[in-house]
Each structure stands twice: as structure tokens, then as C-alpha cells.
C-alpha positions as CSV (number, residue, x, y, z in Angstrom):
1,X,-16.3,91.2,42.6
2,X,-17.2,93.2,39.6
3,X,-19.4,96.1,39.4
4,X,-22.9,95.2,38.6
5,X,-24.7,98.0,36.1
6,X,-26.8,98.9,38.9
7,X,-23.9,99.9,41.3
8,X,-22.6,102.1,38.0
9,X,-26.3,103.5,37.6
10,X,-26.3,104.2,41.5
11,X,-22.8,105.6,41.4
12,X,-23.4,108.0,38.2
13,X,-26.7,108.9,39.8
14,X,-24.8,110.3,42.8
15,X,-22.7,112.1,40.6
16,X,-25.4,113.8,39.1
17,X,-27.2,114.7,42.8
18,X,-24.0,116.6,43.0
19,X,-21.0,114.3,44.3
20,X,-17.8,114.2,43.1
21,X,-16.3,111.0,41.4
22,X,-13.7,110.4,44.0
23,X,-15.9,110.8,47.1
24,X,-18.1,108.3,44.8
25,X,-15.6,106.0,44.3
26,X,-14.3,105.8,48.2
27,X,-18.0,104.2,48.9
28,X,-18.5,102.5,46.3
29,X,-17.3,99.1,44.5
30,X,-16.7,101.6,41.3
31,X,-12.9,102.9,40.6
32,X,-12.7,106.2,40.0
33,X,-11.1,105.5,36.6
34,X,-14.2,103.3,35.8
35,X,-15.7,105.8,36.5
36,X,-15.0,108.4,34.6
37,X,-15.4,105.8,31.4
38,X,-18.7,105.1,32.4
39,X,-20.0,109.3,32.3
40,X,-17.8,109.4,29.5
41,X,-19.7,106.6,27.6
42,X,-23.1,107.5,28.7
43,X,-22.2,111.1,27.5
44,X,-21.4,109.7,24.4
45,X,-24.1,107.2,23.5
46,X,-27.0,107.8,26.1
47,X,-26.3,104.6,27.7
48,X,-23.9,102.0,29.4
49,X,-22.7,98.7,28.3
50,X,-20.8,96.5,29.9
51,X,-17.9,94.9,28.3
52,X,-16.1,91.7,28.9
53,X,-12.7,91.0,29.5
54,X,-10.1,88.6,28.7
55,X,-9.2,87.8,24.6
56,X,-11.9,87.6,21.7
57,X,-11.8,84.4,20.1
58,X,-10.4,84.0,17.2
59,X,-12.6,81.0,15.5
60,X,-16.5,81.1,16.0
61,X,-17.9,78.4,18.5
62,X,-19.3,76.0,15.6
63,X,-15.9,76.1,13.7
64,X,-14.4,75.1,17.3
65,X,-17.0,72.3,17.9
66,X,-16.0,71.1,14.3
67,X,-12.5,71.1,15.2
68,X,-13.2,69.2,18.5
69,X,-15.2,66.9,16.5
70,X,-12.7,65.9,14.0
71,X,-9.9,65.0,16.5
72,X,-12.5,62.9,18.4
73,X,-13.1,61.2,15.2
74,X,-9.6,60.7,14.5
75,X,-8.9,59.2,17.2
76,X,-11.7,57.0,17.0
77,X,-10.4,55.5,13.6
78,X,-7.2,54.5,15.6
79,X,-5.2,58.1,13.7
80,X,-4.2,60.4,17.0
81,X,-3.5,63.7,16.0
82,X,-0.9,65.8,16.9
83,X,-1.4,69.3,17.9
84,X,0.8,70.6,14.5
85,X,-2.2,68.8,13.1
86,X,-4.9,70.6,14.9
87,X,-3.0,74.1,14.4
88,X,-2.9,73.5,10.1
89,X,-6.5,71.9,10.4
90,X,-8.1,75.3,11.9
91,X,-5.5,77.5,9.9
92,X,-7.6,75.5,7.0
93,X,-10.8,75.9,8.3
94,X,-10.8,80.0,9.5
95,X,-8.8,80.8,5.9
């Protein structure tokens, strides 16, 4: 399970009482890599963020709703598309 930004709060706080990071990281559900990132980035901004992972998107969620939309409409007028189709219909769209 991943890190909530209390546990990185609690863990940086026990840094700061005077722990080291690895002793840190042995009881808590922090890596000491993460953390290291996380006293790096609050020394750098004053704060933490949490990012997420996995790949951006590469077409905004409305464009991708279009997209969906037209192919169910296609196929509703009796024209399946092919997924070439799709691929030069959102190459058209993002450009």
C-alpha cells in the first residue's frame, strides 16, 4: 500500500526529532529513497506533494469522450470503424 502524506509527515517529523532516514525507513511504510525525495522537496518548496504514477494522457478527457462518442455513433449508422480509423480520427482532433 502506498504511503499516505501523513506517514511522510510522521516519518520527516522523526527525522527532524533527530532519527536517521534509514532507522526511519526500517519502521516505517516509507523507502529510504522516498525518503530522501520527500526532505529534498520540502527543502525546496516548503511543502510536499504527492505525485501520481503511471503515463500522462496524451488527449484531454472531453477530446476522449468525443472520440468515444463518434465511434458509438458510427456504429449506430450501421459504419463500424476500424481502429486505423480511430488512430487518424484523434491524430485529427489533438493536431
Amino acid at each position: 500500500m502506498a504511503p499516505t502524506l501523513d506517514d511522510i509527515i510522521a516519518a520527516l517529523s522523526r527525522i527532524e526529532q533527530g532519527e536517521t532516514p534509514s532507522a526511519v525507513a526500517r519502521s516505517s511504510p516509507l523507502k529510504r529513497t522516498s525518503i530522501y525525495k520527500y526532505m529534498k522537496m520540502r527543502e525546496k518548496t516548503g511543502s510536499i506533494q504527492i505525485g501520481k504514477r503511471g503515463a500522462k494522457l496524451c488527449m484531454p478527457l472531453n477530446l476522449e469522450e468525443d472520440l468515444v462518442t463518434w465511434v458509438a455513433v458510427m456504429q449506430r449508422a450501421g459504419w463500424p470503424v476500424e481502429p486505423y480509423e480511430v488512430i487518424i480520427k484523434a491524430s485529427t482532433i489533438v493536431a
